[in-house]
The first five atom37 places (N, CA, C, CB, O) and aatype in JSON, in Angstrom:
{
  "aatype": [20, 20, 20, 20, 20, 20, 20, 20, 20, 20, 20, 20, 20, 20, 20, 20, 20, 20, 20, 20, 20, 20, 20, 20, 20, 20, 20, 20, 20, 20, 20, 20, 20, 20, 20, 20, 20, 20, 20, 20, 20, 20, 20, 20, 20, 20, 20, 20, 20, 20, 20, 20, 20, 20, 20, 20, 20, 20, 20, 20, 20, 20, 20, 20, 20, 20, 20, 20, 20, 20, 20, 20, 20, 20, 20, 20, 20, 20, 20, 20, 20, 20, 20, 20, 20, 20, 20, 20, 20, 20, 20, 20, 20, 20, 20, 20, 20, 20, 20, 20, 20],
  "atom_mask": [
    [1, 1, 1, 1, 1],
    [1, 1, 1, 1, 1],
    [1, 1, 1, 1, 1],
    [1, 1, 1, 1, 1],
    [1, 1, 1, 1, 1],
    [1, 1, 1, 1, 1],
    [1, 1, 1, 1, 1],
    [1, 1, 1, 1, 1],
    [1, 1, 1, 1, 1],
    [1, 1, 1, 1, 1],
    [1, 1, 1, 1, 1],
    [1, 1, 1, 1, 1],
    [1, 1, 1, 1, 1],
    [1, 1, 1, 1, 1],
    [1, 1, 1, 1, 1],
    [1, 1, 1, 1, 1],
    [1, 1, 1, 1, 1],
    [1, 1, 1, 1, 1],
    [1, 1, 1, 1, 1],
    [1, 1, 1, 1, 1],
    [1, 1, 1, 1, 1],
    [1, 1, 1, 1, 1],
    [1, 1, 1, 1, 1],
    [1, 1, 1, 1, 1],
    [1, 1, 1, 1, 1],
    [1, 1, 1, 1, 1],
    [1, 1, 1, 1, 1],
    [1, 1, 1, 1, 1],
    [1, 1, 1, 1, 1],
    [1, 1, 1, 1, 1],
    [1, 1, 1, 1, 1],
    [1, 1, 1, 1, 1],
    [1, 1, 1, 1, 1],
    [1, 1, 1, 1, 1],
    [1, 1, 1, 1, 1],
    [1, 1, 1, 1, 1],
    [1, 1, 1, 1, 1],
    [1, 1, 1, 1, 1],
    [1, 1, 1, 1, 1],
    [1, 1, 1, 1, 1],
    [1, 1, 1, 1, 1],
    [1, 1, 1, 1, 1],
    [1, 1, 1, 1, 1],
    [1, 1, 1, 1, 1],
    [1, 1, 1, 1, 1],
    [1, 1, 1, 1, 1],
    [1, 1, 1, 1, 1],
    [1, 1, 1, 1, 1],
    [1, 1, 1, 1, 1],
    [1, 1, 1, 1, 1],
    [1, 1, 1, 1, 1],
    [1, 1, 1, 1, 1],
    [1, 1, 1, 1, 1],
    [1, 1, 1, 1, 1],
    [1, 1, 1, 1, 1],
    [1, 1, 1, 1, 1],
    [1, 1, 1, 1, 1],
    [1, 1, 1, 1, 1],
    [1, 1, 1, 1, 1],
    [1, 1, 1, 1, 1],
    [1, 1, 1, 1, 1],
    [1, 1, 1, 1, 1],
    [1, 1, 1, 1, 1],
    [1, 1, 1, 1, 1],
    [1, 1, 1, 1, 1],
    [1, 1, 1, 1, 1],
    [1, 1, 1, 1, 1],
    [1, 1, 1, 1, 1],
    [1, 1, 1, 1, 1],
    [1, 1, 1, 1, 1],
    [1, 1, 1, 1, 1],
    [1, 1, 1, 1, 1],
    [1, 1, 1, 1, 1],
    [1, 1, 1, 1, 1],
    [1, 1, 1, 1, 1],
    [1, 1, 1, 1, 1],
    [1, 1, 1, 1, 1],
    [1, 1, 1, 1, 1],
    [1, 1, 1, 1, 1],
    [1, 1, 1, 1, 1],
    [1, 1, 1, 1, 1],
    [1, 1, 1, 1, 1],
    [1, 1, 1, 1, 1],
    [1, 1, 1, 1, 1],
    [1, 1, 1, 1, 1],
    [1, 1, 1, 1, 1],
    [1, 1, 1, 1, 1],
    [1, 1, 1, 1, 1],
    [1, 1, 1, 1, 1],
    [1, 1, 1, 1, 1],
    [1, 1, 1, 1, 1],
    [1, 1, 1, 1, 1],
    [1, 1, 1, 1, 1],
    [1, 1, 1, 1, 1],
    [1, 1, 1, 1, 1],
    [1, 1, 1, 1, 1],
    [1, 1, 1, 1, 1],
    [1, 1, 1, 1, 1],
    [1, 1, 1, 1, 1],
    [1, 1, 1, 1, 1],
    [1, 1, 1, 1, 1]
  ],
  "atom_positions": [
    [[0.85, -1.17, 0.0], [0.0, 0.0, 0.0], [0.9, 1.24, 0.0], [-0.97, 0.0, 1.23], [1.82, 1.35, 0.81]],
    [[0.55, 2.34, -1.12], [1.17, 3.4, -0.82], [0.78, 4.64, -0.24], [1.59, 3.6, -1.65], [-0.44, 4.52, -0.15]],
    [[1.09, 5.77, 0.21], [0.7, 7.12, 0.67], [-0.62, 7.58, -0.37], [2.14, 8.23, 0.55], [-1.67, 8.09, 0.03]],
    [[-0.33, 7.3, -1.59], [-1.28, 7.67, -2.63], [-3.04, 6.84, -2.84], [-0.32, 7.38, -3.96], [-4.12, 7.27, -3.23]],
    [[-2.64, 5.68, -2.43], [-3.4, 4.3, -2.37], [-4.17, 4.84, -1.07], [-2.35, 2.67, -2.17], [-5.38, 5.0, -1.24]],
    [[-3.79, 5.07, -0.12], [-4.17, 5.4, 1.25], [-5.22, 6.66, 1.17], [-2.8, 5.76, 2.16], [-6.4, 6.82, 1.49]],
    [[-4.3, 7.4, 0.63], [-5.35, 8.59, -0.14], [-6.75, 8.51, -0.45], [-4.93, 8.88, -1.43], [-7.75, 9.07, 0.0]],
    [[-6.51, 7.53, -1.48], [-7.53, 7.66, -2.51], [-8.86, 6.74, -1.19], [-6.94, 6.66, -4.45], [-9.92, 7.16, -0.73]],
    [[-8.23, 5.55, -1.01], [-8.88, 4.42, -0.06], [-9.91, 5.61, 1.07], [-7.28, 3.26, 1.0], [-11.11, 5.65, 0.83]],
    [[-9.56, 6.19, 1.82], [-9.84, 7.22, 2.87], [-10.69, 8.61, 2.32], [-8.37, 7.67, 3.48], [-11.32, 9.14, 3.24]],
    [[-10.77, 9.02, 1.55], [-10.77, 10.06, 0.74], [-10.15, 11.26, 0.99], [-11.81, 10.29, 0.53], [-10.6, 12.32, 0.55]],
    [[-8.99, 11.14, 1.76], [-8.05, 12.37, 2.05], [-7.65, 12.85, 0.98], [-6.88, 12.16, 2.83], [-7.43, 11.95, 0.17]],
    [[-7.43, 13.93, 0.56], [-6.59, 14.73, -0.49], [-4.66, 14.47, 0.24], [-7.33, 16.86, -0.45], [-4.06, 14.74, 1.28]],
    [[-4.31, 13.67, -1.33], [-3.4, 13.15, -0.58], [-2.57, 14.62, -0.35], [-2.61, 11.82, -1.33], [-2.2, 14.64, 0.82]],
    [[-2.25, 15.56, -0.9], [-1.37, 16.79, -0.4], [-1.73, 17.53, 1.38], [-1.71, 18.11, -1.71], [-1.14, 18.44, 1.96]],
    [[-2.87, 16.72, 1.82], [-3.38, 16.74, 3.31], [-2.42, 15.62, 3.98], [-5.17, 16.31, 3.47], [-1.47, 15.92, 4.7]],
    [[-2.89, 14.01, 3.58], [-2.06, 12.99, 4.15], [-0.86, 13.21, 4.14], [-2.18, 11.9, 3.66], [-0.25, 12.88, 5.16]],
    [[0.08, 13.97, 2.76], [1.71, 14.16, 2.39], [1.78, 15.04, 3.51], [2.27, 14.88, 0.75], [2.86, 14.85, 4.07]],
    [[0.77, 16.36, 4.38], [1.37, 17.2, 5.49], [1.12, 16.52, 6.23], [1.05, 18.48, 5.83], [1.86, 16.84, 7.15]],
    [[0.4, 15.51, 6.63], [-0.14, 14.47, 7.93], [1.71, 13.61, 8.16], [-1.96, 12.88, 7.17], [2.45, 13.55, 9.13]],
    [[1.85, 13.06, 6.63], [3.4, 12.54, 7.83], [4.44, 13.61, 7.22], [4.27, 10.4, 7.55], [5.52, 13.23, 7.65]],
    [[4.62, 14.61, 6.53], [5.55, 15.09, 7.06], [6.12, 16.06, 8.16], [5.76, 15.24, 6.4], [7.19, 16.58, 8.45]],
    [[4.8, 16.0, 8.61], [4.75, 16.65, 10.22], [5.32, 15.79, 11.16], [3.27, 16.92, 10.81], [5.6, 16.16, 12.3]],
    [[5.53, 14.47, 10.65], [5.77, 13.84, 11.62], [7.23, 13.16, 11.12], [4.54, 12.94, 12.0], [8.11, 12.76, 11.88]],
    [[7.28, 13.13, 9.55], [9.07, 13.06, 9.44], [9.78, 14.4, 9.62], [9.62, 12.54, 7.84], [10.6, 14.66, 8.73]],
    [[9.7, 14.93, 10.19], [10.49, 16.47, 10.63], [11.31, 15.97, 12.07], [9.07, 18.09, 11.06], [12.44, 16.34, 12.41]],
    [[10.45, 15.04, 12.79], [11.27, 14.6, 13.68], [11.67, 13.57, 13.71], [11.0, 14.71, 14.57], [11.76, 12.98, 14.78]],
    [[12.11, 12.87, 12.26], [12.75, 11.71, 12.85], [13.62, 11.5, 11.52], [11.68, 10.38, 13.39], [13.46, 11.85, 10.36]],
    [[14.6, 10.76, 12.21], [16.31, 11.49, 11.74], [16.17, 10.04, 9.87], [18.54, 10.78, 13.86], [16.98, 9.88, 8.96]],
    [[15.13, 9.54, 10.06], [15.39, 8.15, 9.11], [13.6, 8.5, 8.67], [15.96, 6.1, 10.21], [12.57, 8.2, 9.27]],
    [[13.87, 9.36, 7.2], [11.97, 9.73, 6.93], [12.2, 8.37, 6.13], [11.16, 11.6, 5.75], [11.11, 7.85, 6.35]],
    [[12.71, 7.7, 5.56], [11.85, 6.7, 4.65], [11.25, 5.25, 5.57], [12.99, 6.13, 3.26], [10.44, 4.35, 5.36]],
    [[11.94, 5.56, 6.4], [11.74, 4.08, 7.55], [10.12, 4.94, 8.22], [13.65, 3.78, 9.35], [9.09, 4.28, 8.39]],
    [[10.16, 5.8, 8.4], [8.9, 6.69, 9.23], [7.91, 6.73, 8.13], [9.32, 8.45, 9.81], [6.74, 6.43, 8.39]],
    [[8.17, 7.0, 7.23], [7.16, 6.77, 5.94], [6.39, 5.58, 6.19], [7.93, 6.56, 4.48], [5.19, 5.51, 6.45]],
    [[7.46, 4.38, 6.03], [6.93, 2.95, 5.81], [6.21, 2.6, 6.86], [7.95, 1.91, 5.61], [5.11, 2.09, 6.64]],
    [[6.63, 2.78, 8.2], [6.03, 2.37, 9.25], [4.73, 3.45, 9.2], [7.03, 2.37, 10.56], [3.85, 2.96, 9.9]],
    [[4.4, 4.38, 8.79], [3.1, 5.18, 9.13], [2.4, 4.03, 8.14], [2.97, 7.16, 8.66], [1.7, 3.1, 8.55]],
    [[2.79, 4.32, 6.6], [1.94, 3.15, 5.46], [1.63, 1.74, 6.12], [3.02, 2.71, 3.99], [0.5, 1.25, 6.01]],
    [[2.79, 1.0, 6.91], [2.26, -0.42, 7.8], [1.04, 0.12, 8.63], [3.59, -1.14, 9.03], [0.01, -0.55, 8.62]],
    [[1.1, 1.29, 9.35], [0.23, 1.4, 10.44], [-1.43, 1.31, 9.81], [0.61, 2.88, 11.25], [-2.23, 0.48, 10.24]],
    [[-1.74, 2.25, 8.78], [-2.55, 2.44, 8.44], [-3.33, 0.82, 7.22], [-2.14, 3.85, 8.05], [-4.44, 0.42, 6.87]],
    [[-2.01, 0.47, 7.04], [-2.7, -1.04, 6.14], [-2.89, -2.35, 7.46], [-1.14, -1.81, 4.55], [-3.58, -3.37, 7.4]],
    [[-2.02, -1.87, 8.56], [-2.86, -2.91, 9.42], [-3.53, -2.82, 10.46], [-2.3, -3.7, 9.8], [-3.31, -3.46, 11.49]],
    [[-4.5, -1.95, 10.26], [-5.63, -0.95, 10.98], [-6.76, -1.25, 9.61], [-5.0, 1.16, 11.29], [-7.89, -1.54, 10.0]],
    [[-6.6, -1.21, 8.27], [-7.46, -1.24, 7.94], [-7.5, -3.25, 7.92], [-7.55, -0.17, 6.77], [-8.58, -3.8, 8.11]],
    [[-6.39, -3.98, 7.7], [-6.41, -4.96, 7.83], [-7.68, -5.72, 9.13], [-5.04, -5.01, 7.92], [-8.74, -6.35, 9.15]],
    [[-6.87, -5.25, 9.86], [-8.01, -5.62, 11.27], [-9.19, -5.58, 11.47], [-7.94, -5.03, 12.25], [-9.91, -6.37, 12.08]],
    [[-9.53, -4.18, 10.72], [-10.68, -3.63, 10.87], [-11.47, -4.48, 9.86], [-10.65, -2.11, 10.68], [-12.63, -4.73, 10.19]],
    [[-11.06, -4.95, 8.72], [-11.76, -5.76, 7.99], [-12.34, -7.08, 8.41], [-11.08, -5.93, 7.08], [-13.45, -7.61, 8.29]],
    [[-11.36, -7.37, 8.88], [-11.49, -9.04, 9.87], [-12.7, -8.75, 10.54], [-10.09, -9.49, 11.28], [-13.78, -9.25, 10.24]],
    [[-12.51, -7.96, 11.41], [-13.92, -7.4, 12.53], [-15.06, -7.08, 11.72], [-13.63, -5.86, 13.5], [-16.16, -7.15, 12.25]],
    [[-14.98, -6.79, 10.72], [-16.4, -6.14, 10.18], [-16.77, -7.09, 9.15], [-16.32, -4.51, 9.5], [-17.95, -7.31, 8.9]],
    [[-15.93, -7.59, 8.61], [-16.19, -8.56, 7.38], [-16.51, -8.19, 6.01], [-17.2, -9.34, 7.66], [-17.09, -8.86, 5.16]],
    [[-15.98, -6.9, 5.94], [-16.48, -5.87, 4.94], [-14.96, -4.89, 5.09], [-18.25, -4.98, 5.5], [-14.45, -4.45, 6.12]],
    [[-14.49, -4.74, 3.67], [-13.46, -3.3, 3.74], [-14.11, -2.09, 3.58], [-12.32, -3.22, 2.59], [-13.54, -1.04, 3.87]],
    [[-15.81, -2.11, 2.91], [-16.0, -0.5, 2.97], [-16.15, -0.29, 4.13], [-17.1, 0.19, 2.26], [-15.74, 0.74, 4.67]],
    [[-16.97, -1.49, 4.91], [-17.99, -1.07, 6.72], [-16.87, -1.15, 7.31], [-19.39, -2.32, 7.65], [-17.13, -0.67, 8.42]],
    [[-15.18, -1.59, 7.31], [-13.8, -0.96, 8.17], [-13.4, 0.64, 7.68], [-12.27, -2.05, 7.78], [-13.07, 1.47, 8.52]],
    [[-13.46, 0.92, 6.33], [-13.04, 1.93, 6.31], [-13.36, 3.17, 6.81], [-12.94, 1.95, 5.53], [-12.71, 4.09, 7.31]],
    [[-15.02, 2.89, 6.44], [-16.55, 3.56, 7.24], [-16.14, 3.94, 8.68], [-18.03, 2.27, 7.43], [-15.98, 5.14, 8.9]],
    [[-15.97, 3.19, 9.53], [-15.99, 2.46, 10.64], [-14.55, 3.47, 10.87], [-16.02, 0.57, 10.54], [-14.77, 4.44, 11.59]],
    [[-13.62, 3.39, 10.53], [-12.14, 3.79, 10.57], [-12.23, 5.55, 10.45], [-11.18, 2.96, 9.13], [-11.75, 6.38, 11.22]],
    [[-12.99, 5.74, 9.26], [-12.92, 7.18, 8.86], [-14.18, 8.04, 10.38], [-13.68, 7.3, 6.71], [-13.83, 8.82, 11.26]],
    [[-15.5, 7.51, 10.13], [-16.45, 8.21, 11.36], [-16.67, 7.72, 12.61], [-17.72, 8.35, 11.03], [-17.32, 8.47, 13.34]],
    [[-16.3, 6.62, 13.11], [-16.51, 6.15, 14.39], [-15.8, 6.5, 15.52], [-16.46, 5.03, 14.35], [-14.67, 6.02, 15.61]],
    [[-16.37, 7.53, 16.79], [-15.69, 7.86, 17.19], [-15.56, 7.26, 18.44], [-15.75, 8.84, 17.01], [-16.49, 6.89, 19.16]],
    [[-14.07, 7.15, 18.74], [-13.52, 6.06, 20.34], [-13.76, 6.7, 21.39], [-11.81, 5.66, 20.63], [-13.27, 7.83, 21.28]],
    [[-14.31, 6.55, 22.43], [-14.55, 7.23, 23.31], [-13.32, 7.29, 24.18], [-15.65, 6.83, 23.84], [-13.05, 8.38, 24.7]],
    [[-12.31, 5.93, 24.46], [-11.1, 5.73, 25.02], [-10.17, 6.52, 24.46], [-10.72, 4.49, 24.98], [-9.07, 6.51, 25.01]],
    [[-10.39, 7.44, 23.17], [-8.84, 7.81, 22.82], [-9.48, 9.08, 22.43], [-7.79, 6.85, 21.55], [-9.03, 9.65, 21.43]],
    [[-11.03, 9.89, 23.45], [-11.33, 11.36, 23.64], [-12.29, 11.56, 22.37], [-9.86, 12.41, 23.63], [-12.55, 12.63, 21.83]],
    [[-12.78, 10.27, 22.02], [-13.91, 10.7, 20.41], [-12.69, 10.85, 19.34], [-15.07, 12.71, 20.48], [-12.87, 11.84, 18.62]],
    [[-11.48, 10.11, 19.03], [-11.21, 10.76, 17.9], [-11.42, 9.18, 17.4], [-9.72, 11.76, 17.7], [-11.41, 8.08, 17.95]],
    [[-11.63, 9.72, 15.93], [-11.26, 8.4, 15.01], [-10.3, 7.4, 14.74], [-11.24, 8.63, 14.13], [-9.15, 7.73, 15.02]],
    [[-10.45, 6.32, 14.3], [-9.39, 5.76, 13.76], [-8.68, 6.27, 13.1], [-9.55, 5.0, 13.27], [-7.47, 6.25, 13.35]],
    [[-9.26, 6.98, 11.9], [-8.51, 8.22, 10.96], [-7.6, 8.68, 11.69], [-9.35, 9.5, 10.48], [-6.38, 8.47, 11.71]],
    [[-8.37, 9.44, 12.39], [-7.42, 10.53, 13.59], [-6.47, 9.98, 13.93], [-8.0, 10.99, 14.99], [-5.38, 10.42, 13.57]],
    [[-6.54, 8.96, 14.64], [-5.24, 8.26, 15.64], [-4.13, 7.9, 14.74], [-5.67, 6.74, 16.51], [-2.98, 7.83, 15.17]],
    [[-4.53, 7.58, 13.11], [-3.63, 6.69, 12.17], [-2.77, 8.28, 11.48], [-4.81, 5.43, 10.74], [-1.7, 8.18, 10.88]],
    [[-3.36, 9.45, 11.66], [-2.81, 10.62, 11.01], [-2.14, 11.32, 12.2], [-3.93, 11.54, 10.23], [-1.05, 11.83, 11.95]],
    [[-2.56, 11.42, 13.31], [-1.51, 11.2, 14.01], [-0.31, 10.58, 14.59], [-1.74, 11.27, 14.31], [0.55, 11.06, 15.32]],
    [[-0.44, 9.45, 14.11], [0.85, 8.67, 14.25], [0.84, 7.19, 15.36], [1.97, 9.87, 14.87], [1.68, 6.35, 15.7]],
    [[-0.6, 7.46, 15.65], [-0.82, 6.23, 16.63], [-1.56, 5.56, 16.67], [-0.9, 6.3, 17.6], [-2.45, 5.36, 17.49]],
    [[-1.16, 4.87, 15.32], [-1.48, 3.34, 14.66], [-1.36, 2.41, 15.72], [-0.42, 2.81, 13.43], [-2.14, 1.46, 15.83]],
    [[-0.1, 2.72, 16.78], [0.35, 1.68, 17.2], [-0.41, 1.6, 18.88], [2.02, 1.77, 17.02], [-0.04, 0.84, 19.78]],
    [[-1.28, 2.37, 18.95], [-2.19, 2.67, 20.24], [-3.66, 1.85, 19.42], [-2.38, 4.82, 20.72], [-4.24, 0.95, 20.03]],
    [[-4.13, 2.29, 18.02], [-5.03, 1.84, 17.7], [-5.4, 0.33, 17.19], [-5.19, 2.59, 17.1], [-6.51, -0.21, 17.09]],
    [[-4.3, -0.09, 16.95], [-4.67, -1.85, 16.57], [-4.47, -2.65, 17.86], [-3.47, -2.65, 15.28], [-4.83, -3.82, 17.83]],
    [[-4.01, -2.2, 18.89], [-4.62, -2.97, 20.42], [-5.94, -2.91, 19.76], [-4.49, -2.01, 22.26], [-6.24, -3.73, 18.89]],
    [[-6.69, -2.05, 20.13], [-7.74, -1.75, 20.61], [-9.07, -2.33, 19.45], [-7.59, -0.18, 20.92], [-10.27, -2.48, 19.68]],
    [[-8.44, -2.52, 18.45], [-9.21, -2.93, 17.54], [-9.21, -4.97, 17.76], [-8.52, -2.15, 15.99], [-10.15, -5.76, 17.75]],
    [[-7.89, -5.17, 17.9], [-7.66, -6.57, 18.55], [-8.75, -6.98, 19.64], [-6.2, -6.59, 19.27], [-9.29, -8.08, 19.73]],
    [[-8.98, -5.84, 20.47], [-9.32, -6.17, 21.59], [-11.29, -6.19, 21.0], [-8.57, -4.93, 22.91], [-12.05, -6.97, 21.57]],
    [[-11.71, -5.45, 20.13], [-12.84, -5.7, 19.67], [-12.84, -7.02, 19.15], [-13.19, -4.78, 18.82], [-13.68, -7.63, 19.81]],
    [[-12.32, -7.76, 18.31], [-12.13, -8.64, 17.87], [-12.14, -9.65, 18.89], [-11.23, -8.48, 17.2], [-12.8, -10.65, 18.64]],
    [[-11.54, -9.57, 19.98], [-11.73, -10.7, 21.25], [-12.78, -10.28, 21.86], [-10.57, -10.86, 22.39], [-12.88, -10.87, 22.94]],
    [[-13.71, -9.45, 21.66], [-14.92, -9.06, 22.54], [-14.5, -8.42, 23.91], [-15.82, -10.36, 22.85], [-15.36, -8.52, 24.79]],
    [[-12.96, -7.56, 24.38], [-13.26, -7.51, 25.05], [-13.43, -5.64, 25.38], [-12.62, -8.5, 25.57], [-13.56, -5.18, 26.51]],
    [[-13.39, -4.88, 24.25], [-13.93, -3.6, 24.28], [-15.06, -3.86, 23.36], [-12.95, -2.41, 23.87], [-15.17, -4.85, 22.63]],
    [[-16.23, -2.47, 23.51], [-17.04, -1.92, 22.97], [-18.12, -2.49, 23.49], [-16.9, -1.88, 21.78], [-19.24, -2.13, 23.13]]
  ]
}
């Protein structure tokens, strides 16, 4: 999956997503490794989310407007454009075992 793919998938304007991580490669000394790992975050968030829903539009749906009450109402979106993919696929795991929501 690429930055562009992600784009289109989400309906972000990717020149929004391109300032989403390079806000966040500004601080870190290795951007193509920070690149890749944001692109993993977001393909295995939607990965998961598919499993759980059984559907990639009702994960993406689900990903783009559903808001978490544990992480203050923001979205999956939100958490994955901020950079914390890696806070959000617990939590999606943990739907998957029944033991949030």
């Amino acid at each position: 999956m690429t930055l562009e793919q992600i784009a289109e998938l989400f309906g972000i304007p990717p020149d929004s997503l391109a300032r989403s991580v390079n806000a966040h490669i500004s601080v870190s000394p290795d951007a193509s490794a920070f690149e890749k790992d944001f692109v993993d975050q977001f393909a295995a968030a939607l990965e998961q989310a598919t499993v759980l829903f059984e559907d990639r539009s009702v994960a993406i749906r689900w990903l783009r407007e559903e808001r978490i009450e544990c992480f203050g109402g923001r979205t999956g979106l939100d958490l994955l454009l901020a950079g914390r993919g890696k806070n959000l696929t617990p939590y999606i795991e943990s739907l998957q075992a029944g033991y949030v929501g």
